[in-house]
N, C-alpha and C positions, 0 to 999 in steps of 0.2 A: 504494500500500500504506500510505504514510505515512494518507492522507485516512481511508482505513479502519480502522487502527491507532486513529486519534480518535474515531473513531464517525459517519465520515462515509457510515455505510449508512444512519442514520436524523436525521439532525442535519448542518446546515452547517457546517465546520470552516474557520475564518480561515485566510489564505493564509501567512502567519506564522508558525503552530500547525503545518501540512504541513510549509513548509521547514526549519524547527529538528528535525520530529522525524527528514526526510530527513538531516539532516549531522549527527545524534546517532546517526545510523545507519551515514553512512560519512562521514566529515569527507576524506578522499583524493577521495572522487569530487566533493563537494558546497563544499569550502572553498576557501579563496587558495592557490595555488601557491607565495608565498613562506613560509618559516617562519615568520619575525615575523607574519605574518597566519593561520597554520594554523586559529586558532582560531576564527576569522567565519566565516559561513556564505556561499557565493559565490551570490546571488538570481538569475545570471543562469541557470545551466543550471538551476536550483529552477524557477524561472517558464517557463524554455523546456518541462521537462515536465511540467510544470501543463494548460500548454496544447496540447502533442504530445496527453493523455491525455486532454484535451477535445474533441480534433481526432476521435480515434480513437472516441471516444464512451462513454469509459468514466467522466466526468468533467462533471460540470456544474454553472456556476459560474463567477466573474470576480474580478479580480485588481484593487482599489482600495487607493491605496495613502493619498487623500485620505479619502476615507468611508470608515470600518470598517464602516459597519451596512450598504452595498452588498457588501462583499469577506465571500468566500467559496465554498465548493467542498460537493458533496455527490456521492458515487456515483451512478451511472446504472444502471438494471438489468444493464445488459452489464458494467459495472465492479463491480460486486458478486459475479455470476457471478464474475469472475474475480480476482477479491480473494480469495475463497474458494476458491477452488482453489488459491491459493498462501498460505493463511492455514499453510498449517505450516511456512514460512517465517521466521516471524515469533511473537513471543509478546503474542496479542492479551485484555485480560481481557475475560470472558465479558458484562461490564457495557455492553462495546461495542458486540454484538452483540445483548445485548435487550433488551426495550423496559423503561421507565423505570415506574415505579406511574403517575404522570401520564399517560403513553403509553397505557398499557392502560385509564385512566379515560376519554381522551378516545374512545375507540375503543368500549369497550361505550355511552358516551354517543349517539355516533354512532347503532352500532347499532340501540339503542332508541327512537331518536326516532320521537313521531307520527307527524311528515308523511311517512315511509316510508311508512304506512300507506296513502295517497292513492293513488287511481288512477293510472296512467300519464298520463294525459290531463289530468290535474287539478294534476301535481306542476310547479310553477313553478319560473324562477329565485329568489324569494319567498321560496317554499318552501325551497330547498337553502339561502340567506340564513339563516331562521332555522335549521335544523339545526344550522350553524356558527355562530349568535349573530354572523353578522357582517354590517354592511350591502350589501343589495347595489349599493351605488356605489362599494363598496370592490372592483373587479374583480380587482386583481395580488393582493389577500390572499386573496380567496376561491378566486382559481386556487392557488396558496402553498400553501392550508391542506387544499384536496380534495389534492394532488399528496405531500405528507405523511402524511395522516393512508391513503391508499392505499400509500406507502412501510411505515409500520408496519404497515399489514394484511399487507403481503407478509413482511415481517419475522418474523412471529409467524403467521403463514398461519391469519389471519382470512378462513377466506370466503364467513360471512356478510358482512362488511363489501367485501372485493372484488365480492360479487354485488350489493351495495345498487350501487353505483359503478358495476357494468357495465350494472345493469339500470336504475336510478334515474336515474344520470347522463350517463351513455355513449351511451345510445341514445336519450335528448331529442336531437332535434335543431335545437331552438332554442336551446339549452344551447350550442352549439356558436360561435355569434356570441360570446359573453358568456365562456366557460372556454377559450377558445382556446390556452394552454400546457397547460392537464387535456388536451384531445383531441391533443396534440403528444406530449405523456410520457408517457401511461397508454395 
């Protein structure tokens, strides 16, 4: 709930940013047992349900404590489901839950693109490369950036952009060697 609280339905949320806001939440369950320490946050059951909720699959994402720019958490569609079912629970601003001017620029950008236009047969990994303006040797961003910018589509229940994805992306199956975490999560 914390991960979603942050805006981890559309956006990575550091694992830092979750456990502060778990023991801002109940510092009994989440802090030191002694008084002189009530006030720190205890990381070990923090990080134990980090990872129980990544177990369960509501949660995806890993816990670096060396690299920042590896550490972080994002919802899973079953953890979103169920974040929202329990969002009255909680007092979440609505800012968290949709998408950003950016968000919705990249997303009709998406949508518009040319090479959409190309035949099934025609449409490359190249091609999906420029769509995203990113190279295609760049493989973990261009998996990253399709597995996001389908997180926002679902957010905002784009679906033209979900159908670009299902039909564009999804059913190349040469596509499939190359987006190997897209064909895992989506």
């Amino acid at each position: 709930m914390a991960c979603y609280a942050l805006g981890g339905s559309k956006n990575s949320i550091h694992t830092e940013d979750i456990m502060n806001q778990a023991f801002l939440w109940n510092r009994d369950k989440f802090g030191w047992r002694k008084q002189k320490y009530k006030n720190y946050p205890n990381t070990l059951p923090l990080s134990q349900g980090l990872f129980r909720a990544r177990t369960y699959g509501f949660l995806k994402g890993t816990y670096d404590q060396q690299y920042l720019s590896k550490d972080g958490w994002t919802l899973t569609d079953k953890g979103l489901e169920k974040a929202e079912s329990l969002s009255s629970l909680i007092n979440v601003k609505t800012s968290k839950k949709t998408l950003s001017q950016f968000q919705r620029k990249v997303l009709s950008e998406f949508r518009k693109h040319e090479n959409f236009e190309l035949d099934d047969k025609e449409f490359t990994i190249y091609h999906l490369a420029d769509v995203l303006n990113i190279s295609v040797n760049n493989l973990p961003l261009l998996n990253s950036t399709i597995i996001k910018i389908f997180r926002w589509a679902k957010i905002s229940d784009d679906k033209e952009v979900l159908n670009l994805i299902s039909k564009k992306i999804k059913k190349q199956k040469g596509f499939k060697k190359y987006l190997k975490e897209v064909f895992t999560e989506i």
